[in-house]
PDB file of N, CA, C and O in Angstrom:
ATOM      1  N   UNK A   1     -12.638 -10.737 -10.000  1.00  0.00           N
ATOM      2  CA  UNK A   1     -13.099  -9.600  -9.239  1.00  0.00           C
ATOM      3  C   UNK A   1     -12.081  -8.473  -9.376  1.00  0.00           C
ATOM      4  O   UNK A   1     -10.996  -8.427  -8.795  1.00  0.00           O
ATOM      5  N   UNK A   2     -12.762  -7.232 -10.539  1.00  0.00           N
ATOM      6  CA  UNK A   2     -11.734  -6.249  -9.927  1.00  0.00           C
ATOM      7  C   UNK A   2     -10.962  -5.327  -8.629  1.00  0.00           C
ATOM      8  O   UNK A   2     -10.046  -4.508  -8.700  1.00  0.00           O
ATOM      9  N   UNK A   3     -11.756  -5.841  -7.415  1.00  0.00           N
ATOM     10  CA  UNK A   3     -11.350  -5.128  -6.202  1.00  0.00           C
ATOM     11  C   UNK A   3     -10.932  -6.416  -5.021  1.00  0.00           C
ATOM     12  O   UNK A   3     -11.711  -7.369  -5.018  1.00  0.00           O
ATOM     13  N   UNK A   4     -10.072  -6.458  -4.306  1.00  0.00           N
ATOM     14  CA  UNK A   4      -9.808  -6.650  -3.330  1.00  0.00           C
ATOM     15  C   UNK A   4      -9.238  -5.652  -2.168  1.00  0.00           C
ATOM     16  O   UNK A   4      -8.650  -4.585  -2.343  1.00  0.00           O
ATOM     17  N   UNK A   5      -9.599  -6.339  -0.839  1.00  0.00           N
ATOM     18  CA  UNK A   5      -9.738  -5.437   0.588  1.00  0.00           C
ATOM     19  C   UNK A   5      -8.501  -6.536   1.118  1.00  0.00           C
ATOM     20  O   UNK A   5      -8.653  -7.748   0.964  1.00  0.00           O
ATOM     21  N   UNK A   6      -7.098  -5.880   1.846  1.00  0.00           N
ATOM     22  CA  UNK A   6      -6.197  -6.561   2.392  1.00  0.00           C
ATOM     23  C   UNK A   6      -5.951  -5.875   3.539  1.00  0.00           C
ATOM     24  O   UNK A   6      -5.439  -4.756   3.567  1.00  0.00           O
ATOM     25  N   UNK A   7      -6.477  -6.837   4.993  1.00  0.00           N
ATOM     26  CA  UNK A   7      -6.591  -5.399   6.422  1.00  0.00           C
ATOM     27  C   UNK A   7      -5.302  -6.682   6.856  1.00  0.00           C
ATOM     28  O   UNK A   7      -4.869  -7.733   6.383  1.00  0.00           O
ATOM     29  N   UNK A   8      -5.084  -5.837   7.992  1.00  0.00           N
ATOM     30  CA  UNK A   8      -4.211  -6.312   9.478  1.00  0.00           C
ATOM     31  C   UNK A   8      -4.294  -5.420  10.327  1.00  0.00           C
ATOM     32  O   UNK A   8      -4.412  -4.219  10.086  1.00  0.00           O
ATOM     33  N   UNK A   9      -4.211  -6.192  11.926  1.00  0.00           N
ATOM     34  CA  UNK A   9      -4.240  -5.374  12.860  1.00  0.00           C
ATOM     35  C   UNK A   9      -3.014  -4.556  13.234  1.00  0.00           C
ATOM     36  O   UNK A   9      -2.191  -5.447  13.024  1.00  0.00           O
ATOM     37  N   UNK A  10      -2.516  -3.853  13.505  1.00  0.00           N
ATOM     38  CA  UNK A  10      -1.688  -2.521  12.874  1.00  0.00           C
ATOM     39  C   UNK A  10      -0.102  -3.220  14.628  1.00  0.00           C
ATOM     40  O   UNK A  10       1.024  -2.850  14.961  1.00  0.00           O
ATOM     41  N   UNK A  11      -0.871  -4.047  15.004  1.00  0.00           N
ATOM     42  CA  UNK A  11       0.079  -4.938  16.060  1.00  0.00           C
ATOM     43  C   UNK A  11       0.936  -6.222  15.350  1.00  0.00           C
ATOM     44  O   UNK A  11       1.983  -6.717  15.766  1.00  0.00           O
ATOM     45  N   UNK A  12       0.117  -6.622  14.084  1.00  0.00           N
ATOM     46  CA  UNK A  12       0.708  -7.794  13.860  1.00  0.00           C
ATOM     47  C   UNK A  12       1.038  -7.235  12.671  1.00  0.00           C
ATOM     48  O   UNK A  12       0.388  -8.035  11.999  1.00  0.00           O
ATOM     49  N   UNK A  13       1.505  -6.535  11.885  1.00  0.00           N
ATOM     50  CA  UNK A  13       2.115  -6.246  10.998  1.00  0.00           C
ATOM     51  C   UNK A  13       2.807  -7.156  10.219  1.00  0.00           C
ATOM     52  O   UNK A  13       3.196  -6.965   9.067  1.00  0.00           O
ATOM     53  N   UNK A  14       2.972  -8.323  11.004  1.00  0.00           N
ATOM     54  CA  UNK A  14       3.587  -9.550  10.303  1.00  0.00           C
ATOM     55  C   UNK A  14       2.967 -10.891   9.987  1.00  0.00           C
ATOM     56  O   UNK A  14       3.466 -12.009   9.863  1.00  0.00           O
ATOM     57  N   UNK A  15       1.204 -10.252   9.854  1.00  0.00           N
ATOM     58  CA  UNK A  15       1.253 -11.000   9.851  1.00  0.00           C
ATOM     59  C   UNK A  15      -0.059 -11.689  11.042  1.00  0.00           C
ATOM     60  O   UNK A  15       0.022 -11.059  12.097  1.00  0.00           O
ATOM     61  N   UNK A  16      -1.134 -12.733  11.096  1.00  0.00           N
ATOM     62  CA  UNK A  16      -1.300 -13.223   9.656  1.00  0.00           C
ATOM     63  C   UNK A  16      -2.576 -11.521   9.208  1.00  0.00           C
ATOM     64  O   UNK A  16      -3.237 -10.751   9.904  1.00  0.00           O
ATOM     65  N   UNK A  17      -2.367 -11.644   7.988  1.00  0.00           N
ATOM     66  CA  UNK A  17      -3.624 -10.719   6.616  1.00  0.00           C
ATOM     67  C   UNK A  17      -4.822 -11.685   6.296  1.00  0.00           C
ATOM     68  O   UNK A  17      -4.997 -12.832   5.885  1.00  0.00           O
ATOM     69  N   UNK A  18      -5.947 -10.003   6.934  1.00  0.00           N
ATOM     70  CA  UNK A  18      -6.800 -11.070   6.030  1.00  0.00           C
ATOM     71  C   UNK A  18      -6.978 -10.341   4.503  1.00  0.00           C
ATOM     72  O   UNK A  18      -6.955  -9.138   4.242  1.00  0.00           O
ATOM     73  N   UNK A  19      -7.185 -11.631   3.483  1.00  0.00           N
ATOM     74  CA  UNK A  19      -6.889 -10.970   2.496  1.00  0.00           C
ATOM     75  C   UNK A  19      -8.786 -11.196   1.553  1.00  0.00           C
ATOM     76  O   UNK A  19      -8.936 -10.695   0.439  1.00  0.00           O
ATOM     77  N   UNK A  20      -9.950 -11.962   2.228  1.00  0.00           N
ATOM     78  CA  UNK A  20     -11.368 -11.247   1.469  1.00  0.00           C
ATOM     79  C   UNK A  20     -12.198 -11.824   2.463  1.00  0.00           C
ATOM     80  O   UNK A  20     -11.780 -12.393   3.471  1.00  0.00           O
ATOM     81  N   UNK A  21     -13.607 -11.630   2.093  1.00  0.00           N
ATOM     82  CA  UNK A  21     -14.881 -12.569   2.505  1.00  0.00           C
ATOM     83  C   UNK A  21     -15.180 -13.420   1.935  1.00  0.00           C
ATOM     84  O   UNK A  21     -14.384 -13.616   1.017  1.00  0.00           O
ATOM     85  N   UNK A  22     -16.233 -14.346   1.978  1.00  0.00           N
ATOM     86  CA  UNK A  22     -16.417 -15.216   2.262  1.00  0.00           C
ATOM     87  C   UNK A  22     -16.795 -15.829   0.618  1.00  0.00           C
ATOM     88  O   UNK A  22     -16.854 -16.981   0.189  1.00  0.00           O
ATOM     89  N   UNK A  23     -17.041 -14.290  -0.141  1.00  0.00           N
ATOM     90  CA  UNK A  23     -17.175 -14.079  -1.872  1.00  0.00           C
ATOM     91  C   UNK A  23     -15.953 -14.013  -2.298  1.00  0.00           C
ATOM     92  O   UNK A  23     -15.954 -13.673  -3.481  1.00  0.00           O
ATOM     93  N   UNK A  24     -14.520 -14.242  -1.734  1.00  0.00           N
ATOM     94  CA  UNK A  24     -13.292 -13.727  -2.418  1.00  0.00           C
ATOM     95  C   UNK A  24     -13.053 -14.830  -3.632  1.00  0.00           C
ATOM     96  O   UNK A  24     -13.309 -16.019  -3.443  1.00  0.00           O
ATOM     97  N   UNK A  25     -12.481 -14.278  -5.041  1.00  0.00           N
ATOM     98  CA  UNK A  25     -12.341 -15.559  -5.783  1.00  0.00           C
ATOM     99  C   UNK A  25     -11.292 -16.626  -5.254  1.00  0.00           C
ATOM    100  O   UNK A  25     -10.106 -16.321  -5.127  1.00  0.00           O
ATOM    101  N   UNK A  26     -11.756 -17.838  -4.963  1.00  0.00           N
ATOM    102  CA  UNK A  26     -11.113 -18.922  -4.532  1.00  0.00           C
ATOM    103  C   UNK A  26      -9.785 -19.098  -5.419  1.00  0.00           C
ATOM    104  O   UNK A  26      -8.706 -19.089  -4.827  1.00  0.00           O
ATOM    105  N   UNK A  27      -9.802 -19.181  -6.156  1.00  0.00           N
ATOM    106  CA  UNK A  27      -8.389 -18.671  -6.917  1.00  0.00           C
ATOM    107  C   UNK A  27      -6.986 -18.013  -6.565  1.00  0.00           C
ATOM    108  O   UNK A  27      -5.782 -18.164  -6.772  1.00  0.00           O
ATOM    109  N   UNK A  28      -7.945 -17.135  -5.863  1.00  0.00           N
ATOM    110  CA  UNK A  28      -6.604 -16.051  -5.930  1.00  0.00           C
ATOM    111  C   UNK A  28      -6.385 -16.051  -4.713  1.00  0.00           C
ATOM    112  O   UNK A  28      -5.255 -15.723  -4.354  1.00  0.00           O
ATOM    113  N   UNK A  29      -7.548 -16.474  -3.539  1.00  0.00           N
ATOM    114  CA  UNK A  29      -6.994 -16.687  -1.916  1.00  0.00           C
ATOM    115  C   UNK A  29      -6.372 -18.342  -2.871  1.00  0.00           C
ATOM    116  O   UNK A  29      -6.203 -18.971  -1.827  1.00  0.00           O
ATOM    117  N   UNK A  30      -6.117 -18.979  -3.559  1.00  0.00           N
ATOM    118  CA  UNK A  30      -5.237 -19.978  -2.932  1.00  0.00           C
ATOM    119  C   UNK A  30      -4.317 -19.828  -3.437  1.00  0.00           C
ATOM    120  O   UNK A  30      -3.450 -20.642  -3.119  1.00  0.00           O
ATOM    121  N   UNK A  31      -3.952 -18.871  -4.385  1.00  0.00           N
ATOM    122  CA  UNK A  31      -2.215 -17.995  -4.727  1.00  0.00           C
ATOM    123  C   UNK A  31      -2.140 -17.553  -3.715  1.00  0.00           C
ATOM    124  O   UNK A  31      -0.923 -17.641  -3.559  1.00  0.00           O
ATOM    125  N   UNK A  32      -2.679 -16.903  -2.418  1.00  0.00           N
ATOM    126  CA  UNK A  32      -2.140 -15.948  -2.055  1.00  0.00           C
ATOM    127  C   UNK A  32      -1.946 -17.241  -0.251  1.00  0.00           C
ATOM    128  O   UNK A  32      -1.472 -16.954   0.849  1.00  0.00           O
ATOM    129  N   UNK A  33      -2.396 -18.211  -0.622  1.00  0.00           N
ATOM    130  CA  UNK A  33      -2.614 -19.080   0.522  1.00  0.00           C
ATOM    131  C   UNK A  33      -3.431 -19.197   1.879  1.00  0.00           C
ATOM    132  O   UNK A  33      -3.395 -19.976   2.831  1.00  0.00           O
ATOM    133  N   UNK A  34      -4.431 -17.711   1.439  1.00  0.00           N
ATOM    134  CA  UNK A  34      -5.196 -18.000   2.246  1.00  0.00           C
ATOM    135  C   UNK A  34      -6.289 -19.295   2.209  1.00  0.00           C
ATOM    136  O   UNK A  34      -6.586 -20.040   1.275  1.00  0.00           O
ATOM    137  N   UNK A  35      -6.848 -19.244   3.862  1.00  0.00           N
ATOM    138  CA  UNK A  35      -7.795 -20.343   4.641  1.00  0.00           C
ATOM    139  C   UNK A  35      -8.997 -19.412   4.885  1.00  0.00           C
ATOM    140  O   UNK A  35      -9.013 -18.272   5.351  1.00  0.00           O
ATOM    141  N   UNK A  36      -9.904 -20.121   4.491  1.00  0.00           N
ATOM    142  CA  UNK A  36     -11.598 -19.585   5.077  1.00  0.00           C
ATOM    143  C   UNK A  36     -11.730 -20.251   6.224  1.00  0.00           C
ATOM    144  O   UNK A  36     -11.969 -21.408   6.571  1.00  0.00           O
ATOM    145  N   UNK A  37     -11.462 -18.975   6.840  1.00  0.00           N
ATOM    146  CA  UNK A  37     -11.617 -19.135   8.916  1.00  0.00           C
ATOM    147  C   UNK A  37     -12.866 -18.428   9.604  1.00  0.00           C
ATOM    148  O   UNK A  37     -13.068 -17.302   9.149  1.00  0.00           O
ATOM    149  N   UNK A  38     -13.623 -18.776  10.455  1.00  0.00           N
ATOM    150  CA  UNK A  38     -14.175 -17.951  11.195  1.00  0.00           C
ATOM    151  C   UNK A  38     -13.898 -18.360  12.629  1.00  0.00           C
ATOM    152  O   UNK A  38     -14.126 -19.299  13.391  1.00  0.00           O
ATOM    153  N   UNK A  39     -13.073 -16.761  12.605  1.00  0.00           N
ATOM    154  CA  UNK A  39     -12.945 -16.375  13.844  1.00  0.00           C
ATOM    155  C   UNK A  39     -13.723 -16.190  15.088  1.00  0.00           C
ATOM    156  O   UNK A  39     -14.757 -15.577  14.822  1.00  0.00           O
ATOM    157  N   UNK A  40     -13.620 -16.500  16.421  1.00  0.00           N
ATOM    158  CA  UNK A  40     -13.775 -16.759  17.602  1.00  0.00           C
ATOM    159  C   UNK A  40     -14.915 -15.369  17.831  1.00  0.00           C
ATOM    160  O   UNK A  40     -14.555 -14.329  17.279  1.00  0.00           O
ATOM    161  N   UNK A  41     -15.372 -15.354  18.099  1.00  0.00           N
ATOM    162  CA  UNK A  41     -16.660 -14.177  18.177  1.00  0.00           C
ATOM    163  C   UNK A  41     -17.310 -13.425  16.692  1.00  0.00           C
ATOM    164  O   UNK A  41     -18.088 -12.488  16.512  1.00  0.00           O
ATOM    165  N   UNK A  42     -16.779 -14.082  16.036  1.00  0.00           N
ATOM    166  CA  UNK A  42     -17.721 -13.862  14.331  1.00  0.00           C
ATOM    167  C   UNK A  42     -18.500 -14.845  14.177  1.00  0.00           C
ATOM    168  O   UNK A  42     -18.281 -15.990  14.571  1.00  0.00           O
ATOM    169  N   UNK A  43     -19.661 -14.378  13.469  1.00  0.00           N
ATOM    170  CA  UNK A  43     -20.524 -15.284  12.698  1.00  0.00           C
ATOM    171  C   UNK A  43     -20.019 -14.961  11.309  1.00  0.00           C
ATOM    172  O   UNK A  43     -20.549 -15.781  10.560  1.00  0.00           O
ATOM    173  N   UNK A  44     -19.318 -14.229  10.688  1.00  0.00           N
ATOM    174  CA  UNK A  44     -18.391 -14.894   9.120  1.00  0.00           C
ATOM    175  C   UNK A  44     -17.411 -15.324   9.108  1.00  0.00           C
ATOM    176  O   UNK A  44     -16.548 -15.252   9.982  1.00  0.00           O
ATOM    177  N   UNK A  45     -17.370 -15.972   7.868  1.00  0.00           N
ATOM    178  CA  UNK A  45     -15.768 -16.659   7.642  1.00  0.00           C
ATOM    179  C   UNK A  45     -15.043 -15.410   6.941  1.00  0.00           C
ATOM    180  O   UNK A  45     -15.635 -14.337   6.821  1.00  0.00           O
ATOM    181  N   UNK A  46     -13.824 -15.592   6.518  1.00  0.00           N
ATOM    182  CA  UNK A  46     -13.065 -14.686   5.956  1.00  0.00           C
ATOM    183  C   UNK A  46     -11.885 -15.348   5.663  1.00  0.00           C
ATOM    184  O   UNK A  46     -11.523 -16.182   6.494  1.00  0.00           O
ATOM    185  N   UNK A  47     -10.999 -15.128   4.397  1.00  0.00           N
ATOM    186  CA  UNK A  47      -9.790 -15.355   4.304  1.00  0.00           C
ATOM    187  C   UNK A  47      -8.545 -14.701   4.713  1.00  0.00           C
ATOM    188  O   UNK A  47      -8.330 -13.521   4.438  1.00  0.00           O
ATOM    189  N   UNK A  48      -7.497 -15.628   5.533  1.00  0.00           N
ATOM    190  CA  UNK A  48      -6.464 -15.290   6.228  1.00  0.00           C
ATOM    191  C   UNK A  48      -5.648 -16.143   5.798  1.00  0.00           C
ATOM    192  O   UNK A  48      -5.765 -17.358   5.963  1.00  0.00           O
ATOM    193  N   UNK A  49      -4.517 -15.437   5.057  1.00  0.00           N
ATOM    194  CA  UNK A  49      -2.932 -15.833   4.774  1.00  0.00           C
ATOM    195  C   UNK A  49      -2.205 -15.336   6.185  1.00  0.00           C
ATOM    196  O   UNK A  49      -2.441 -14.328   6.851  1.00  0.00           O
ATOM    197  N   UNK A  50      -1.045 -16.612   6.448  1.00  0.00           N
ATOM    198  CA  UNK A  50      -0.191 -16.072   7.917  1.00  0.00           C
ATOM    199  C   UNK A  50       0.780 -15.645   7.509  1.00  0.00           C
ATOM    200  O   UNK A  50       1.781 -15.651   8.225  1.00  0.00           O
ATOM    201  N   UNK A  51       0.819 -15.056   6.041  1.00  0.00           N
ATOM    202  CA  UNK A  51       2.315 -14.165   5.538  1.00  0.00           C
ATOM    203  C   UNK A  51       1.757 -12.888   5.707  1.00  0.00           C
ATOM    204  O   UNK A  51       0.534 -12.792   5.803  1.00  0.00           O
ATOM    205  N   UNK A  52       2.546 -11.794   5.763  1.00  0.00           N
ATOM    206  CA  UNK A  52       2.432 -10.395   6.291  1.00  0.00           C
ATOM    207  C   UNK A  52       2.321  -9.578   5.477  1.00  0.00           C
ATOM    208  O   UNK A  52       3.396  -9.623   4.879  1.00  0.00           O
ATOM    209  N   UNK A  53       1.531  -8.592   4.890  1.00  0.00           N
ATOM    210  CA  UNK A  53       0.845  -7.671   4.292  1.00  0.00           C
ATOM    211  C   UNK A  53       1.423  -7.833   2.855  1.00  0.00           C
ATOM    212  O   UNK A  53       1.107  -8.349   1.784  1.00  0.00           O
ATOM    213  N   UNK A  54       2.546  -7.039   3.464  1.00  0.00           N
ATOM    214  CA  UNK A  54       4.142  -6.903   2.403  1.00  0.00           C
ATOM    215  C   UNK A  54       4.529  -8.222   1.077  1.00  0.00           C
ATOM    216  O   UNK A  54       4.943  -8.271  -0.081  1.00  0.00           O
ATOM    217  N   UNK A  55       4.063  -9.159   2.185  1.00  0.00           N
ATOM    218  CA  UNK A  55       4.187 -10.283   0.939  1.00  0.00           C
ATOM    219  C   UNK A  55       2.996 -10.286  -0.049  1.00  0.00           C
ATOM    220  O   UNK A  55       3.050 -10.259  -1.279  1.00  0.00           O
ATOM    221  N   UNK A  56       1.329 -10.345   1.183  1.00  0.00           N
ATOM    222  CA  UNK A  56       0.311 -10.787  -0.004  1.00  0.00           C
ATOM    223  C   UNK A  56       0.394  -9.522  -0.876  1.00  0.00           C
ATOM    224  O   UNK A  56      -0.006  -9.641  -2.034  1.00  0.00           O
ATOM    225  N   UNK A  57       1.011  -7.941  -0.344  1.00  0.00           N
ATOM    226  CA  UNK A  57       0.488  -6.759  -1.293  1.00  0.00           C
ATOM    227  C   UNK A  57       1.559  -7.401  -2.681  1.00  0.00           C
ATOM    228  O   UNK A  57       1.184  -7.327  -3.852  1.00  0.00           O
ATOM    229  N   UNK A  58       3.071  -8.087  -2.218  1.00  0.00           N
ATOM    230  CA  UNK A  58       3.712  -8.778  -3.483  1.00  0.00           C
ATOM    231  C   UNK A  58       3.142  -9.599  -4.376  1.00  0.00           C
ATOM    232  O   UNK A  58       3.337  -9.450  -5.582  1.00  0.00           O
ATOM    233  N   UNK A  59       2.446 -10.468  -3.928  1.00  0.00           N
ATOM    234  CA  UNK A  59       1.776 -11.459  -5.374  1.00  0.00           C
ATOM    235  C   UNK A  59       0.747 -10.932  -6.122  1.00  0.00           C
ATOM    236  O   UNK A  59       0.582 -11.237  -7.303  1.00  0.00           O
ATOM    237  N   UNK A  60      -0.138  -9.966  -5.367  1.00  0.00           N
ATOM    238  CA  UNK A  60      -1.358  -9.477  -5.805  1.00  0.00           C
ATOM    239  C   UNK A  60      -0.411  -8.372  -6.782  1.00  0.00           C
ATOM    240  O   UNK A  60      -1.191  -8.176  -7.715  1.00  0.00           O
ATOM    241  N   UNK A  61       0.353  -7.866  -6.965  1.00  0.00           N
ATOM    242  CA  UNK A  61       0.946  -6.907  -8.103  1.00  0.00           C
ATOM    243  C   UNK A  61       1.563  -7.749  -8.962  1.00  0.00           C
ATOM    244  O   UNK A  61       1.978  -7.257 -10.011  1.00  0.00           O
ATOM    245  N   UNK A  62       1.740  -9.048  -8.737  1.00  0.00           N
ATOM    246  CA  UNK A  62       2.617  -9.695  -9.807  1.00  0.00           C
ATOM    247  C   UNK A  62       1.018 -10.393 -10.667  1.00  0.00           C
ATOM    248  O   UNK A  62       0.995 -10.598 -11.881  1.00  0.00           O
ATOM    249  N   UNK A  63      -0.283 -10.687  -9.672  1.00  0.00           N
ATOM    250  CA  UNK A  63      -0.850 -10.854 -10.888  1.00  0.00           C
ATOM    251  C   UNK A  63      -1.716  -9.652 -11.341  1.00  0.00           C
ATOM    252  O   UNK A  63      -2.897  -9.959 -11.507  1.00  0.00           O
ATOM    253  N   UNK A  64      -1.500  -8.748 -11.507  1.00  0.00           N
ATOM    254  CA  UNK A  64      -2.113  -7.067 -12.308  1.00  0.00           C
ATOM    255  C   UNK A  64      -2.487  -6.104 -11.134  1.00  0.00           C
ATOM    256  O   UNK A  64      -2.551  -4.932 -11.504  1.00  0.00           O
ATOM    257  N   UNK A  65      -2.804  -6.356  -9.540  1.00  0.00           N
ATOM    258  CA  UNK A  65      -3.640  -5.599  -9.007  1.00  0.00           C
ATOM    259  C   UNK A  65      -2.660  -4.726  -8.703  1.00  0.00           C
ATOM    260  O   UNK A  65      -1.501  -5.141  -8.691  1.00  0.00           O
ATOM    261  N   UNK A  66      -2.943  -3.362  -8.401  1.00  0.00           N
ATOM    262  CA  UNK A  66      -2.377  -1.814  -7.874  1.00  0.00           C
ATOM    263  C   UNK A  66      -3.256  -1.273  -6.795  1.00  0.00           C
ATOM    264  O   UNK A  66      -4.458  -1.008  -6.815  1.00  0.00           O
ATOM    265  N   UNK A  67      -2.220  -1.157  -5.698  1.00  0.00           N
ATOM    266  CA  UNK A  67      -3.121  -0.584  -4.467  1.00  0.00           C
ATOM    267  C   UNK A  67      -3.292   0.954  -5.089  1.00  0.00           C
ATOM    268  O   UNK A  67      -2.421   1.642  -5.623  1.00  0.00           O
ATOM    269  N   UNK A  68      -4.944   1.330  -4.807  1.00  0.00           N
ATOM    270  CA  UNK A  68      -5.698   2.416  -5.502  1.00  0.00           C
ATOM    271  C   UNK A  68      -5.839   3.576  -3.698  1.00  0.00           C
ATOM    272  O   UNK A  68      -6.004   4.789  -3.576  1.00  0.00           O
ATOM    273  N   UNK A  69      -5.656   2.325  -2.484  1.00  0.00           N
ATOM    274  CA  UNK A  69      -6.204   3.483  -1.351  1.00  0.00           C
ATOM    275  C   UNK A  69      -5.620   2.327   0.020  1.00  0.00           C
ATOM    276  O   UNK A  69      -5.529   1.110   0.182  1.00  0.00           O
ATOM    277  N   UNK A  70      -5.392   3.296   0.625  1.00  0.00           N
ATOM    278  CA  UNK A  70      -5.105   2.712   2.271  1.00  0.00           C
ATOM    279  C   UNK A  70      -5.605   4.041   3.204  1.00  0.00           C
ATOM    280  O   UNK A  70      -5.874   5.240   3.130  1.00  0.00           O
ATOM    281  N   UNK A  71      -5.509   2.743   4.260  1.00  0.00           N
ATOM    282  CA  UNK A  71      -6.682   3.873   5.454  1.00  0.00           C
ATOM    283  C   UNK A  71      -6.059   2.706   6.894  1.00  0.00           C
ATOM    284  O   UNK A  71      -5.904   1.488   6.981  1.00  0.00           O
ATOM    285  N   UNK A  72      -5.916   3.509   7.543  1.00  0.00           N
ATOM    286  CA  UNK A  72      -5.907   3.168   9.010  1.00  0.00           C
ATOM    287  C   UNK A  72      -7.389   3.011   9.666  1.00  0.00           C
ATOM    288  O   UNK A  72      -7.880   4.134   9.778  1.00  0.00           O
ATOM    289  N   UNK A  73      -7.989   2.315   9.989  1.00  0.00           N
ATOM    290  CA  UNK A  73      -9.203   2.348  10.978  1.00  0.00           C
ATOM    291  C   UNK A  73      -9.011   2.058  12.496  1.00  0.00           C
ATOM    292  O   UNK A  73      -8.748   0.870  12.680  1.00  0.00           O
ATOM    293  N   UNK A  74      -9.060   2.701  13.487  1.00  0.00           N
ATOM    294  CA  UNK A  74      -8.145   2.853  15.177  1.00  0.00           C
ATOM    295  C   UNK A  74      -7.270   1.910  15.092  1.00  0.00           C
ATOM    296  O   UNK A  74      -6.182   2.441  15.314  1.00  0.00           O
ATOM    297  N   UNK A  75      -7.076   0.352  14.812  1.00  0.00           N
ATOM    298  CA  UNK A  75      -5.948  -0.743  14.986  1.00  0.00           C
ATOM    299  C   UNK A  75      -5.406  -1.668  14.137  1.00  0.00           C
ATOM    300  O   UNK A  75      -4.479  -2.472  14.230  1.00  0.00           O
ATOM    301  N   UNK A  76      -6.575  -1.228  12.875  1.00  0.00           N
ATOM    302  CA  UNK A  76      -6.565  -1.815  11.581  1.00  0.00           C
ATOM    303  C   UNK A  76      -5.778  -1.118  10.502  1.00  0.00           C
ATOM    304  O   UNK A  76      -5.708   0.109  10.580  1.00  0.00           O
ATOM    305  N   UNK A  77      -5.104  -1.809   9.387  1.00  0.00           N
ATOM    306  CA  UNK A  77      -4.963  -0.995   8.406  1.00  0.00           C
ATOM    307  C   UNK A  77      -5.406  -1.889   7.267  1.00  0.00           C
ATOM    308  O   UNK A  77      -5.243  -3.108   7.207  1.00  0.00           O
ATOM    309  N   UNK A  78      -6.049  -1.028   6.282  1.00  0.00           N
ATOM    310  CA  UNK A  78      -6.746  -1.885   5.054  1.00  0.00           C
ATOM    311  C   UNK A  78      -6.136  -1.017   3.805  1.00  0.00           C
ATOM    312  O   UNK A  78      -5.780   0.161   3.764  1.00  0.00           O
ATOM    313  N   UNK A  79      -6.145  -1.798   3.039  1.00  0.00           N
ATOM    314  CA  UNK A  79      -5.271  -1.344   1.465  1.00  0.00           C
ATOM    315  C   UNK A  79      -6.072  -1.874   0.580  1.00  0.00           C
ATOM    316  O   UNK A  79      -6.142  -3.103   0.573  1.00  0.00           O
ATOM    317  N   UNK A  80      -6.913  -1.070  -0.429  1.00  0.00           N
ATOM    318  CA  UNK A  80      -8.214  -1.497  -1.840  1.00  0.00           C
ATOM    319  C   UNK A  80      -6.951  -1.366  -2.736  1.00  0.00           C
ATOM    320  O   UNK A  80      -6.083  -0.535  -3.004  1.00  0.00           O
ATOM    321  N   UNK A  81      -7.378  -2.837  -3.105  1.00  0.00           N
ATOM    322  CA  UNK A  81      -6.693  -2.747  -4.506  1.00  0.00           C
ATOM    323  C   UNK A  81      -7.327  -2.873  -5.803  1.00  0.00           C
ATOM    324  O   UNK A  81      -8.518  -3.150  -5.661  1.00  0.00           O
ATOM    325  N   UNK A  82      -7.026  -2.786  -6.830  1.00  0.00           N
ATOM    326  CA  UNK A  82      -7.875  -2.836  -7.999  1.00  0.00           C
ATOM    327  C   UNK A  82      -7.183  -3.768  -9.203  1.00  0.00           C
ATOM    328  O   UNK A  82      -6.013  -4.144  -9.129  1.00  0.00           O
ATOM    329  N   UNK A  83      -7.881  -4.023 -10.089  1.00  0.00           N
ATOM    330  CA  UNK A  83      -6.997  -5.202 -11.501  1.00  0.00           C
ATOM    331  C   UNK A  83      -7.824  -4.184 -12.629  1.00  0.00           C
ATOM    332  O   UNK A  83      -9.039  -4.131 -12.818  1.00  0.00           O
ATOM    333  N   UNK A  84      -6.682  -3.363 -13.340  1.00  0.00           N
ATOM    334  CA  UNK A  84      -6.809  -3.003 -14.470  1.00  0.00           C
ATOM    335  C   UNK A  84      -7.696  -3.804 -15.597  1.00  0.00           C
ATOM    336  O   UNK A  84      -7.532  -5.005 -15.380  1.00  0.00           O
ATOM    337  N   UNK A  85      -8.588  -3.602 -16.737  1.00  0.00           N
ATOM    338  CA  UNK A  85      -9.381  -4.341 -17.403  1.00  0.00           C
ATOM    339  C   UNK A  85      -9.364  -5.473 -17.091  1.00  0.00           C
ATOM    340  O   UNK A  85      -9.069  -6.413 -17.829  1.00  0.00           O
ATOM    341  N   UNK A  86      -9.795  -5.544 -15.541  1.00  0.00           N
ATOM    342  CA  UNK A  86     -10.374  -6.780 -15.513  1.00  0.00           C
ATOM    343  C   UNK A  86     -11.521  -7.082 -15.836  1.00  0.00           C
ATOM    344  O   UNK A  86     -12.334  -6.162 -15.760  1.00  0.00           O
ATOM    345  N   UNK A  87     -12.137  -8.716 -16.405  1.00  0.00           N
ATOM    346  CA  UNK A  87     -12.858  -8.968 -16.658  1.00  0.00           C
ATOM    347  C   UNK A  87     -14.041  -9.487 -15.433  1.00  0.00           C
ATOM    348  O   UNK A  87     -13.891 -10.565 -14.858  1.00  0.00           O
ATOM    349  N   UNK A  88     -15.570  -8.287 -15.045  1.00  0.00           N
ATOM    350  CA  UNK A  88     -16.025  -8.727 -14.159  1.00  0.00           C
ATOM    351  C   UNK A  88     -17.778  -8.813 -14.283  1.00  0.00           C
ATOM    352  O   UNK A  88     -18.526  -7.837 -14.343  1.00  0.00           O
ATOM    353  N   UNK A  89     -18.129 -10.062 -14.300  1.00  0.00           N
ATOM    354  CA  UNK A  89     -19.346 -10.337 -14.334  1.00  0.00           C
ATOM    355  C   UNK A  89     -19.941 -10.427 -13.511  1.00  0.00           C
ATOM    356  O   UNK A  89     -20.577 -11.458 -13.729  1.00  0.00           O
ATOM    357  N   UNK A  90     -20.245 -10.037 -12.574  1.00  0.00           N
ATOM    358  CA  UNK A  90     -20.986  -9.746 -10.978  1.00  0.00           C
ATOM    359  C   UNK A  90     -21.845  -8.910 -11.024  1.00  0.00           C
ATOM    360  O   UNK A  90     -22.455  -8.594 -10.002  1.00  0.00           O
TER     361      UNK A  90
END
């Protein structure tokens, strides 16, 4: 997948990230160590690593991705990243 979405609530800064949905390539949430959780008043799952932004934004550049955009949403902050010629059949 060339895009991934990496939010946190702008309180826990440390931590834990979620780092996709429920489509994220399984692969790369288990480099990055995330768990497919669904949280306590969701009906989706989502992947959450309990290392802090800073780290997952570290592995995701060591394997090709470059944050392309960040945005604050009121308590959230989310960072799109992208993988140069990546290969994507979707």
């Amino acid at each position: 997948m060339p895009y991934i979405l990496i939010s946190t609530q702008i309180r826990l800064e440390c931590g834990p990230t979620v780092c996709g949905d429920e489509h994220a390539d399984p692969e790369i949430m288990e480099y990055l160590g995330a768990k497919l959780v669904t949280h306590l008043g969701n009906n989706f799952p989502e992947y959450t690593s309990q290392e802090c932004p800073r780290k997952v934004l570290n592995l995701l550049e060591r394997k090709g991705y470059k944050v392309v955009a960040m945005t604050g949403l009121g308590q959230t902050i989310v960072w799109t990243l992208h993988k140069p010629d990546a290969e994507y059949n979707e």
